[in-house]
C-alpha positions in Angstrom: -10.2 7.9 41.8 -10.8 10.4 39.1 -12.2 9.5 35.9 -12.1 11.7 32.8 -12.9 10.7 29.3 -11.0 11.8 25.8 -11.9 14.4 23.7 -14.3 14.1 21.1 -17.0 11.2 22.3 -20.0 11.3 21.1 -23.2 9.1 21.7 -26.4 7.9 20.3 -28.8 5.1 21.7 -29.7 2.4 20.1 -31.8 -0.6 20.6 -30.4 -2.6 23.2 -27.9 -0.3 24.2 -25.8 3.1 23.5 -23.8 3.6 20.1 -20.2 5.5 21.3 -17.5 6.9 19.2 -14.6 9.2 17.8 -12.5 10.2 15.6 -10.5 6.9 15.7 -13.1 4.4 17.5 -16.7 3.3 16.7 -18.4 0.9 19.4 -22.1 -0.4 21.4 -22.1 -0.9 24.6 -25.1 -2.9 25.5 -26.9 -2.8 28.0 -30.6 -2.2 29.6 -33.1 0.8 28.2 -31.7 2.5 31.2 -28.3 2.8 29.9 -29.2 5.5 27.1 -30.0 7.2 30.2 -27.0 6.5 32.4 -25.2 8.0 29.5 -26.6 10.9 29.2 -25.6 12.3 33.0 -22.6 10.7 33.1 -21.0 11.6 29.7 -21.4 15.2 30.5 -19.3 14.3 33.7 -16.4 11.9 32.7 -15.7 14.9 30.0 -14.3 17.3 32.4 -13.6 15.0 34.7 -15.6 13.3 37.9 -15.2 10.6 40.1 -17.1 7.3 40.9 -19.1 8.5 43.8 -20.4 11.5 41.9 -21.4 9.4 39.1 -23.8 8.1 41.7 -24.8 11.3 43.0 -25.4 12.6 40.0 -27.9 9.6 38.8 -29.7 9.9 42.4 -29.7 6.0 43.3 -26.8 3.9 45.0 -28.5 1.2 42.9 -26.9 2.3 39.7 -23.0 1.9 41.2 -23.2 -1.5 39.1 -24.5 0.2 35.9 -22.0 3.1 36.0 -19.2 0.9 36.9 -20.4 -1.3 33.8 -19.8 1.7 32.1 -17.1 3.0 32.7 -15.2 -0.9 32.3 -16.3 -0.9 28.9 -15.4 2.9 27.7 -12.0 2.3 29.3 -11.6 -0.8 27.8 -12.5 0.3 24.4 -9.8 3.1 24.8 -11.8 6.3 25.5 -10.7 7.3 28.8 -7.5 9.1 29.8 -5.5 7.0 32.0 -5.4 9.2 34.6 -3.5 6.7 37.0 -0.7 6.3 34.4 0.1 9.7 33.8 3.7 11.0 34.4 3.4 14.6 34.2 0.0 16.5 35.6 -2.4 19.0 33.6 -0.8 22.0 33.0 -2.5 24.9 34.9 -6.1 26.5 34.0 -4.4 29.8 32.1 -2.4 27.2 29.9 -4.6 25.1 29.6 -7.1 27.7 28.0 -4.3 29.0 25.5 -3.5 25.6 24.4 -6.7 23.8 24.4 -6.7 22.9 20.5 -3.3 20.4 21.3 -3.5 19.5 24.8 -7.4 18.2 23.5 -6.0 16.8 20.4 -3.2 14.7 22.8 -5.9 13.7 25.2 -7.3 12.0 22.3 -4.6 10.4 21.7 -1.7 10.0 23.7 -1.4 7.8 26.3 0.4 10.7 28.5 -0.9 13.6 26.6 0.9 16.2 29.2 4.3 14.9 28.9 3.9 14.8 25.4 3.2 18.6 26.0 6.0 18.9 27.7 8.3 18.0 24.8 6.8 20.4 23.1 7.0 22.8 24.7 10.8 22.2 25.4 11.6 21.6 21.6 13.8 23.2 19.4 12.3 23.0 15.8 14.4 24.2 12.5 12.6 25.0 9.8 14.7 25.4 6.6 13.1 26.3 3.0 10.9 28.5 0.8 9.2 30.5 3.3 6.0 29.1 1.7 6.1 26.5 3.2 8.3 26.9 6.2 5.8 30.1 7.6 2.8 28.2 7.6 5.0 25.4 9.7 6.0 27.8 12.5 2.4 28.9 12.8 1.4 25.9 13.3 3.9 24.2 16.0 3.6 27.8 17.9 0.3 27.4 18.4 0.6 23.8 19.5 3.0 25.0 22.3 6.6 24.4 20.3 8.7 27.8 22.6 11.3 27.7 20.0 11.5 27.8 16.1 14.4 28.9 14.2 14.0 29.7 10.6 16.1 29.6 7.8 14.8 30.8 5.0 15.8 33.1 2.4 12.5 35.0 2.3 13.8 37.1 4.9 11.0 40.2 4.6 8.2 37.6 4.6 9.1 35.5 7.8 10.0 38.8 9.5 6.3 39.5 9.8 5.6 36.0 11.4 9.0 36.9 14.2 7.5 40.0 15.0 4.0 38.4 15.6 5.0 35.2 17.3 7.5 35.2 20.2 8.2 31.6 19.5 9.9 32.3 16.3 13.3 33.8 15.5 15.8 33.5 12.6 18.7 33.4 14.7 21.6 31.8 14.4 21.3 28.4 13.9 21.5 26.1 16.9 23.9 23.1 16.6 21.6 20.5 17.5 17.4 20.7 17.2 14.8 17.9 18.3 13.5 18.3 14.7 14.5 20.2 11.7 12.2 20.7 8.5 13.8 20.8 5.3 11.7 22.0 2.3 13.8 20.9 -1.1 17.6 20.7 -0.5 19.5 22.0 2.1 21.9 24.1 1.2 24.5 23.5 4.0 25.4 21.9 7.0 22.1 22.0 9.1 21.9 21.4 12.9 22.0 17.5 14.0 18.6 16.3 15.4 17.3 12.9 15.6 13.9 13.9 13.6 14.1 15.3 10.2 11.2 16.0 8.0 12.4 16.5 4.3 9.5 18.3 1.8 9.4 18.1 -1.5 7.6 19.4 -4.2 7.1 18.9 -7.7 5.8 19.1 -11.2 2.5 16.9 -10.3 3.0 15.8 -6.1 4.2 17.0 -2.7 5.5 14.9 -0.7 6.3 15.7 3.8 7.9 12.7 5.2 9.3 9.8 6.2 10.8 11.0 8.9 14.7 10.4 8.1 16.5 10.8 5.3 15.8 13.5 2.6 12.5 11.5 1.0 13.8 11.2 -2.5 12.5 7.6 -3.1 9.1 8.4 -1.9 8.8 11.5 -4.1 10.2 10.3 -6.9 8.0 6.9 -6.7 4.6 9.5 -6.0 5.7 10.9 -9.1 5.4 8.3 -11.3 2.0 7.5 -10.4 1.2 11.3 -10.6 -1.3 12.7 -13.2 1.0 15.0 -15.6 -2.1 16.9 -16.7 -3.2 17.8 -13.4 -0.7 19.4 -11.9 -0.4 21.1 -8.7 -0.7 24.9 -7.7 2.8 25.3 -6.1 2.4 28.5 -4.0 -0.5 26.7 -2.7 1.0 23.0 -2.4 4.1 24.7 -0.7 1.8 26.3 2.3 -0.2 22.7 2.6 3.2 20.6 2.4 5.0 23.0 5.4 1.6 23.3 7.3 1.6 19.4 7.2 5.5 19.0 7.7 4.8 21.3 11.1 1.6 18.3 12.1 4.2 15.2 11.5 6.7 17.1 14.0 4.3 17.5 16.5 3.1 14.1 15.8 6.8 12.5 15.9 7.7 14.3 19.1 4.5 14.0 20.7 4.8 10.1 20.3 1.3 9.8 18.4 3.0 9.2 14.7 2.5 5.8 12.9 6.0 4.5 11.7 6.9 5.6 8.1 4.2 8.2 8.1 4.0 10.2 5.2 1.6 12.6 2.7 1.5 13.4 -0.9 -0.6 16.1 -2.1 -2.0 15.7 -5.9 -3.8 17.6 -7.9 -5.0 21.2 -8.5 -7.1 20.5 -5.7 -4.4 19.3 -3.5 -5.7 15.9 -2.8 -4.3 14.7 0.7 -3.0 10.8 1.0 -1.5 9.5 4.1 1.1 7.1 3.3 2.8 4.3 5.9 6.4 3.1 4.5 8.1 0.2 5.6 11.3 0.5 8.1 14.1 2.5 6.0 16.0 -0.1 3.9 17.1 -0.6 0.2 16.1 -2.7 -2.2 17.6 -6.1 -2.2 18.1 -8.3 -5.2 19.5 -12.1 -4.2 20.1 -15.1 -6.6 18.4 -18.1 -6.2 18.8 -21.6 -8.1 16.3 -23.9 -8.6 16.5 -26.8 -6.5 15.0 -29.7 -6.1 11.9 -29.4 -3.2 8.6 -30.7 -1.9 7.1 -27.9 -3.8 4.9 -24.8 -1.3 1.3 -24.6 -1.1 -0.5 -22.2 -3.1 -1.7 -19.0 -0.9 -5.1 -18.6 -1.0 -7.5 -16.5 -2.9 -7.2 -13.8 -0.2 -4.0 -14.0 0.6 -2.8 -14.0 -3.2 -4.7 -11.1 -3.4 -3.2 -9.3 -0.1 -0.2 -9.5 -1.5 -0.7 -7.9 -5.0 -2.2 -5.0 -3.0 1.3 -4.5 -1.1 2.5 -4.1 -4.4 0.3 -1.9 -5.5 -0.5 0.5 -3.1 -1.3 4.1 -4.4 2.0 6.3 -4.5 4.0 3.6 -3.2 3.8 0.6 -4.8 5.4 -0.9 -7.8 2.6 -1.5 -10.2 -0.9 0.4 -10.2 -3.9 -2.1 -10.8 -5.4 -0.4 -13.7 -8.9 -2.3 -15.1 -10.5 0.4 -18.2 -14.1 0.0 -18.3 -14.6 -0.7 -21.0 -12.6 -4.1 -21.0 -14.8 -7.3 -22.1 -15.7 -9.3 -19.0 -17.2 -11.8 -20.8 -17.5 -15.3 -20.9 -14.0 -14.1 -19.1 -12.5 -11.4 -16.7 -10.3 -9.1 -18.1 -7.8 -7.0 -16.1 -5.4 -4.4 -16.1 -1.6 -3.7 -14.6 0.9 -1.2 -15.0 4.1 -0.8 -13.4 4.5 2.9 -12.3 5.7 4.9 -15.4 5.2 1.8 -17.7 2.5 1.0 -20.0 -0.6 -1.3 -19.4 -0.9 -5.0 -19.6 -4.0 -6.9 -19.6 -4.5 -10.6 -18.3 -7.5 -12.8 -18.0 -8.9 -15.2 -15.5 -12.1 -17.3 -14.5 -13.1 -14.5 -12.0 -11.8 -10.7 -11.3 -9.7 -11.5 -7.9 -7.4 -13.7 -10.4 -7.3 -11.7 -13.3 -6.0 -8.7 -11.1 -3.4 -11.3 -9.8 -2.0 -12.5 -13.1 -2.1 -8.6 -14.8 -0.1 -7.7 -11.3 1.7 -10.4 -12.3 2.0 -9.5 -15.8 3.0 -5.8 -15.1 6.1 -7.2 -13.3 7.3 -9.1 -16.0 6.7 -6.5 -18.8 8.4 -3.7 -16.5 11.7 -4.9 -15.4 13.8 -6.0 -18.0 15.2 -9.4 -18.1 18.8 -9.2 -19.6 20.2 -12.9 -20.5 17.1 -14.8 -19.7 13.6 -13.7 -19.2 11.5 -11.5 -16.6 9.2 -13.9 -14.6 6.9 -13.4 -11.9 4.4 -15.5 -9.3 2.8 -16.1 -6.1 5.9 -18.2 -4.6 9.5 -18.4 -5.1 9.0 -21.9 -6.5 6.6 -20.8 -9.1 8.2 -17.4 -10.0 11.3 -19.5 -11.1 9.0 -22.4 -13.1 7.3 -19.2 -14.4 10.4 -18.3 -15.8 11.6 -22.2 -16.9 8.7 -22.5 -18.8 9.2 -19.5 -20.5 12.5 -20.2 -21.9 11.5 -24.0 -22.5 8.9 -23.0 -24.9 11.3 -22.2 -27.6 12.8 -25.6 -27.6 9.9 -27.4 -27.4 9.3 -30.3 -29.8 5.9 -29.8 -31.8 3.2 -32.9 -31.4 -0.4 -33.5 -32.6 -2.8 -30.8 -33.8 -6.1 -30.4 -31.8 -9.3 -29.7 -33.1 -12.7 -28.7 -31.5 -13.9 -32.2 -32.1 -11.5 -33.2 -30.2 -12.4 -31.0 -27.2 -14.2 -32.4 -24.3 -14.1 -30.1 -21.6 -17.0 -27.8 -21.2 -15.3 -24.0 -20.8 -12.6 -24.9 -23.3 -15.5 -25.6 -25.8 -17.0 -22.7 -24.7 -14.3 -20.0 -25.2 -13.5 -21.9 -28.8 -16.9 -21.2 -29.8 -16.9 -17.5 -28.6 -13.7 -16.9 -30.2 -15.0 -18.2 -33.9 -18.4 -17.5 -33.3 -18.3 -14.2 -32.2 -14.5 -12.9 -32.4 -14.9 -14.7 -35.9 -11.6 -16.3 -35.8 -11.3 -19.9 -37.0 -8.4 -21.7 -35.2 -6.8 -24.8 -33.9 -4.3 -26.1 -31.6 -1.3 -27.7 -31.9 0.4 -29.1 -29.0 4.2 -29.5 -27.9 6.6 -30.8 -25.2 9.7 -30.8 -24.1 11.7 -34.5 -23.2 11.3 -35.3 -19.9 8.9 -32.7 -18.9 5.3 -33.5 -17.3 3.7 -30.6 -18.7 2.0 -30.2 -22.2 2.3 -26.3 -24.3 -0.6 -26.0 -26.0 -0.3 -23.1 -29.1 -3.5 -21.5 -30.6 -3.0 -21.0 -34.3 -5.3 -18.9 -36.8 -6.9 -21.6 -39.3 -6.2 -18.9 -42.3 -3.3 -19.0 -42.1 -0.9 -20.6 -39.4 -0.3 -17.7 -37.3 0.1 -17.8 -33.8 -2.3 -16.1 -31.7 -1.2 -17.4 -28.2 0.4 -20.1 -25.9 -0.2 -21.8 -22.5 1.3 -24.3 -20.7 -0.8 -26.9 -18.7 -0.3 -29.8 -16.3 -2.4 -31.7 -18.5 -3.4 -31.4 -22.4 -6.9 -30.2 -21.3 -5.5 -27.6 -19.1 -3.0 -26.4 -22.1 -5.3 -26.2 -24.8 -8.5 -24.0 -22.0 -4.9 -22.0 -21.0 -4.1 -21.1 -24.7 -7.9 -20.9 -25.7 -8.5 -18.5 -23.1 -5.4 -16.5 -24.0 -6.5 -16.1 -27.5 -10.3 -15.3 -26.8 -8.7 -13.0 -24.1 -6.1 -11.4 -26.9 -8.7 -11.1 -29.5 -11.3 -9.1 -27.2 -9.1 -6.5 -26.3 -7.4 -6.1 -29.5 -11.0 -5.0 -30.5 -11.3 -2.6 -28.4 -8.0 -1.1 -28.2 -6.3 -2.7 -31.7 -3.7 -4.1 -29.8 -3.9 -7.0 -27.6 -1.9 -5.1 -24.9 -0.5 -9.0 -24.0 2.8 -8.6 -25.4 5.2 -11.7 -26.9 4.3 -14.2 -23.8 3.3 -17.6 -22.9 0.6 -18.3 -20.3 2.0 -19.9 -17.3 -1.5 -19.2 -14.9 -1.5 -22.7 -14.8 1.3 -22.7 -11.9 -1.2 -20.1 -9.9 -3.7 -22.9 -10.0 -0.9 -26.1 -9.2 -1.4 -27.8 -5.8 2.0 -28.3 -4.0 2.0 -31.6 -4.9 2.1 -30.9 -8.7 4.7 -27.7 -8.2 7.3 -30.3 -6.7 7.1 -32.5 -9.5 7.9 -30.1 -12.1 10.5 -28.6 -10.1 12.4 -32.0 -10.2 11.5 -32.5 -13.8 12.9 -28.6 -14.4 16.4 -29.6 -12.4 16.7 -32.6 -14.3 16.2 -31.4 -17.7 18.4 -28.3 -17.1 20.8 -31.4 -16.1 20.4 -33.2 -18.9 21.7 -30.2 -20.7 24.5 -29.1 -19.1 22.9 -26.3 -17.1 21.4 -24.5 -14.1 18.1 -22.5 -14.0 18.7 -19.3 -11.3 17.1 -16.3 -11.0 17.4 -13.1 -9.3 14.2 -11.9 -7.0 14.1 -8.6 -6.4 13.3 -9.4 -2.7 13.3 -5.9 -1.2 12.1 -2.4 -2.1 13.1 0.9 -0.3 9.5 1.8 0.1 7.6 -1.3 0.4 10.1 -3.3 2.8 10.1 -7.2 2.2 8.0 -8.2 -1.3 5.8 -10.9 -0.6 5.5 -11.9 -4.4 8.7 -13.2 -6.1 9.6 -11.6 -9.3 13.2 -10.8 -11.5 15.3 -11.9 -13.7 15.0 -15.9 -14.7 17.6 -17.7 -17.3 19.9 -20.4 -17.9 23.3 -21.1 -16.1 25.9 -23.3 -18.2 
């Protein structure tokens, strides 16, 4: 049986064994000192292709059948060899082969029958509408990966003429009625043929976008755009030949198989910066309503999974908020972090450690960036705790004020701390006084300046202790930044971090405490989680409108 590796293997030895890899795997095999020299006369043969037996020949000694079979187990287990058994369509013949060698190499490394997928291209139709910019550089590219016909359509009629006459591949023909992919740079003017793959381009102000495949790539472009850097914007003559050189890759990579669902690239910047994006299945965005029912309560998701999920969120060019920490933000005795929801303004939280205070400023950026209406904009980790977020939010304002709590009174070892960092070294005197609502579990604690009765911040708690550390912390947290930036960059809020920190237990209680003091006054809390985003797919956070019902 023949044997032939990919392209693009390359090997080192190493100390008990050989180091192997390429451009998409890294591996060791391990193995005796002898292997680093098994390697080296039977790499040279598995890349153009050899059989077992001459393996063997080659090493000299019918004693290293084992080794070499060893070998070769473990390279085409990790992926590296062509599965020449599996193939569908042979290697095209040596004079092709030569002309071609850049694709029918880079398919090898890839594809799992790289000369079928050479096959479609070199069957494809490919339309290629737009600024000839971008479309030229397109055609050149696709010709020389084998593509035998591309039609352009472009209105730079005397430039692409040069690139007909040069390239047999190319015409500006008539359009055909149907194509196996069609480019289209901006908007298309007219009816364009029907094809299954369509690549739309787009380029503006600050980004370029190529792809998703489908649809005209609006939402992706306008999303990149947001998160875009207006005073670094890109060099369009230049952009345009990178976007349609890149638009001509994703076509070969589409038809050829190889492409990744979703893929897409944004260029940014005067230097053209290159991101590869991956976008969920094409969807919309999908807000449902949700009522607050009574429940067991959900466990919290761990560190890393809470985590996880903010980064879904907040993926560059795609996601809904950017996690934005300044350095120069305190990060003492607390961590400080930073949120913004693309296009919005930053929003700082706090936690014990960095991994939460980047979840609570996600958090936060949510809340600040999609208006509420009748109710309030709430956010968290679970559906359960997204809607007590946004409970205890509205409950605040009707809470009944209770006994005033001094430092004296304190007992607990980090709320005395961050009460003697914010009057020792913010220089702020304050106290606390603490509230409640009728039939509620949970105690609001509100920080107040000593001077002069003003509020400096709020935080609910199951417990008094964990009120007063949530609205200590808040205030120390309020007062550092406001130092550095003269505004507190926290906004009219009430800490609720104390549901990110609730076992399931807790959450369940306060949910039937919520329902029944919603009850008790004639109403319903419901909310409306924006469940689904275009870009993103499903949300794993929960996060929308919250108010009363009745």
């Amino acid at each position: 049986m023949e044997l032939k590796l990919r392209p693009g293997l390359h090997y080192a030895p190493l100390p008990g064994g050989v180091y192997f890899g390429n451009g998409t795997t890294k591996f060791v095999v391990n193995g005796p000192a002898a292997l680093s020299t098994v390697a080296d006369v039977c790499v040279p043969l598995l890349e153009r292709g050899t059989s077992e037996e001459e393996l063997v020949g080659a090493l000299g000694n019918e004693s290293a059948l084992p080794i070499v079979r060893y070998l070769v187990k473990t390279l085409d287990a990790k992926g590296v060899m062509l599965p020449l058994d599996k193939l569908t369509v042979s290697p095209p013949d040596p004079e092709v082969y030569e002309r071609y060698t850049a694709v029918l190499q880079y398919l090898e490394s890839r594809s799992e029958d790289p000369y079928r997928a050479f096959e479609i291209l070199r069957h494809a139709t490919v339309v290629l509408h737009g600024s000839g910019a971008a479309v030229l550089p397109a055609a050149r590219g696709l010709a020389a990966a084998g593509v035998s016909d591309i039609v352009l359509s472009t209105p730079d009629v005397a430039q692409a003429a040069a690139t007909v006459r040069r390239l047999p591949e190319v015409s500006m023909q008539k359009l055909p009625a149907r194509a196996d992919a069609v480019v289209v740079v901006g908007e298309a003017p007219g009816p364009l043929p029907e094809s299954t793959l369509r690549i739309p381009v787009r380029v503006g102000d600050v980004v370029a976008t190529v792809g998703p495949a489908g649809g005209d790539g609006t939402e992706l472009a306008e999303r990149a755009a947001l998160w875009g850097d207006p005073a670094d914007p890109i060099a369009e003559p230049t952009a345009l030949a990178l976007a349609g050189a890149l638009a001509g890759q994703l076509v070969l990579d589409e038809l050829a198989g190889l492409a990744e669902p979703g893929t897409a690239y944004v260029l940014s910047g005067r230097t053209l910066a290159m991101d590869t994006v991956h976008l969920a299945a094409p969807g919309s965005a999908r807000v449902v309503p949700v009522q607050l029912t009574p429940s067991t309560g959900t466990d919290l998701p761990s560190a890393t999974d809470a985590v996880a999920r903010m980064e879904a969120v907040t993926a560059r060019w795609t996601g809904l908020v950017e996690s934005v920490t300044p350095p120069d933000l305190p990060q003492l005795p607390i961590a400080l972090s930073g949120a913004r929801a693309v296009g919005g303004e930053l929003v700082v939280r706090w936690a014990g450690d960095t991994s939460a205070a980047t979840v609570e400023a996600g958090l936060a950026a949510f809340r600040a960036h999609f208006p509420a209406g009748d109710g309030v904009a709430a956010a968290g980790l679970t559906l359960d705790r997204w809607l007590l977020d946004g409970a205890l939010q509205l409950l605040a304002d009707v809470a009944e004020p209770g006994a005033g709590v001094e430092y004296a009174d304190v007992t607990e070892g980090n709320t005395r701390r961050l009460w003697r960092t914010l009057e020792d070294h913010e220089l702020v005197p304050v106290r606390v006084r603490l509230g409640h609502v009728a039939g509620l579990g949970w105690m609001l604690a509100t920080l107040l300046d000593a001077r002069d009765g003003s509020v400096l911040s709020s935080g609910w708690g199951a417990t008094t202790t964990q009120a007063v550390f949530a609205a200590v912390g808040d205030g120390l947290a309020r007062m550092q930044v406001r130092r550095v930036y003269g505004s507190d960059l926290f906004g009219r809020t009430v800490a609720t971090s104390a549901l990110n920190e609730a076992d399931a237990t807790t959450v369940g209680e306060l949910v039937t405490q919520v329902v029944k003091v919603c009850a008790q006054r004639g109403q319903r809390l419901v909310g409306w989680r924006v469940a689904a985003d275009e870009l993103i797919g499903e949300i794993g956070l929960s996060f929308g409108r919250v108010g009363f019902d009745g």
